[in-house]
C-alpha positions in Angstrom: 9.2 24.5 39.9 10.5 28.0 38.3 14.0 27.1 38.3 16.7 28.7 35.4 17.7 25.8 33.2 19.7 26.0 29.7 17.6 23.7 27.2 19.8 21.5 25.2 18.5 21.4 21.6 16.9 18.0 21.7 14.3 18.7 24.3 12.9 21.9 21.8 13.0 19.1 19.3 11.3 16.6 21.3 8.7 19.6 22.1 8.2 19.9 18.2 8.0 15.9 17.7 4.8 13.9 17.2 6.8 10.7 17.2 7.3 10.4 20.9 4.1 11.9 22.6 5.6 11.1 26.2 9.4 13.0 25.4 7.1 16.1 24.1 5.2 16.4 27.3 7.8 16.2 29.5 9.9 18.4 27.1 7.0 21.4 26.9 6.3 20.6 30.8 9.9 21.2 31.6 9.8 24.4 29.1 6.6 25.9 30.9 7.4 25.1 34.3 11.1 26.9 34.1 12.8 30.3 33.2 14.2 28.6 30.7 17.4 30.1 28.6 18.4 28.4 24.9 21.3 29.6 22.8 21.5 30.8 19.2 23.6 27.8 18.6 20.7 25.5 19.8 18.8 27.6 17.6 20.5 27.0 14.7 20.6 22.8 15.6 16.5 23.0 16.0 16.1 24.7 12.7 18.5 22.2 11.2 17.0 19.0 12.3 13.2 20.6 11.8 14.3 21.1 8.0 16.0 17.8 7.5 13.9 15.4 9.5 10.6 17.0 10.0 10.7 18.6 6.2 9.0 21.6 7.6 9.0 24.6 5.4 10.6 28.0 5.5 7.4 29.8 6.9 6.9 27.1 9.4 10.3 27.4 10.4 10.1 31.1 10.5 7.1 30.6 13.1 9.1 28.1 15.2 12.0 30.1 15.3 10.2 33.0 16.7 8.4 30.8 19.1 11.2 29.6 20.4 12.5 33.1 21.3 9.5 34.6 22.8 9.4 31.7 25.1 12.9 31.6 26.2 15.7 33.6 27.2 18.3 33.7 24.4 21.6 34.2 24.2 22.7 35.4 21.5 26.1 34.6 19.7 25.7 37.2 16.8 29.2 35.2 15.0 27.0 31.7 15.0 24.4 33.2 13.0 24.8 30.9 9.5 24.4 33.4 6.7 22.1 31.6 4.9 19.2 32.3 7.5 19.5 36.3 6.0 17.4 33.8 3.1 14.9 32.9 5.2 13.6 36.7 6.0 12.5 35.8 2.0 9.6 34.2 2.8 
């Protein structure tokens, strides 16, 4: 397909999520088969809902995070960066 598509932040999270095994294959089908563009705001909403309904941890977030923006096009919004990611860099 190859087409330029902005992902809203529930098809990352249905990529993430072992809950739904049909959502994440058409959510990571429709993330490998585009040039696909995600926000830091959607960035912010993954890392949100991965920490208060999957209960991953910092480091795993970290990794997800970074996959997230190696894979994707990101725009970035410097002023929606929460402060209390600068924590994060802790770990």
């Amino acid at each position: 397909m190859n087409d330029s598509v902005f992902l809203d932040t529930n098809i990352l999270v249905y990529s993430y999520s072992f809950a739904e095994l049909d959502k994440q294959r058409i959510a990571r089908q429709c993330i490998s088969e585009n040039n696909s563009f995600i926000s830091t705001q959607v960035l912010q909403e993954l890392a949100n809902t991965l920490m208060k309904k999957f209960k991953i941890t910092p480091p795993e977030l970290l990794l997800t995070i970074n996959e997230c923006r190696n894979n994707n096009l990101v725009h970035v919004n410097t002023e929606s960066i929460k402060p209390e990611w600068i924590g994060l860099m802790d770990y």
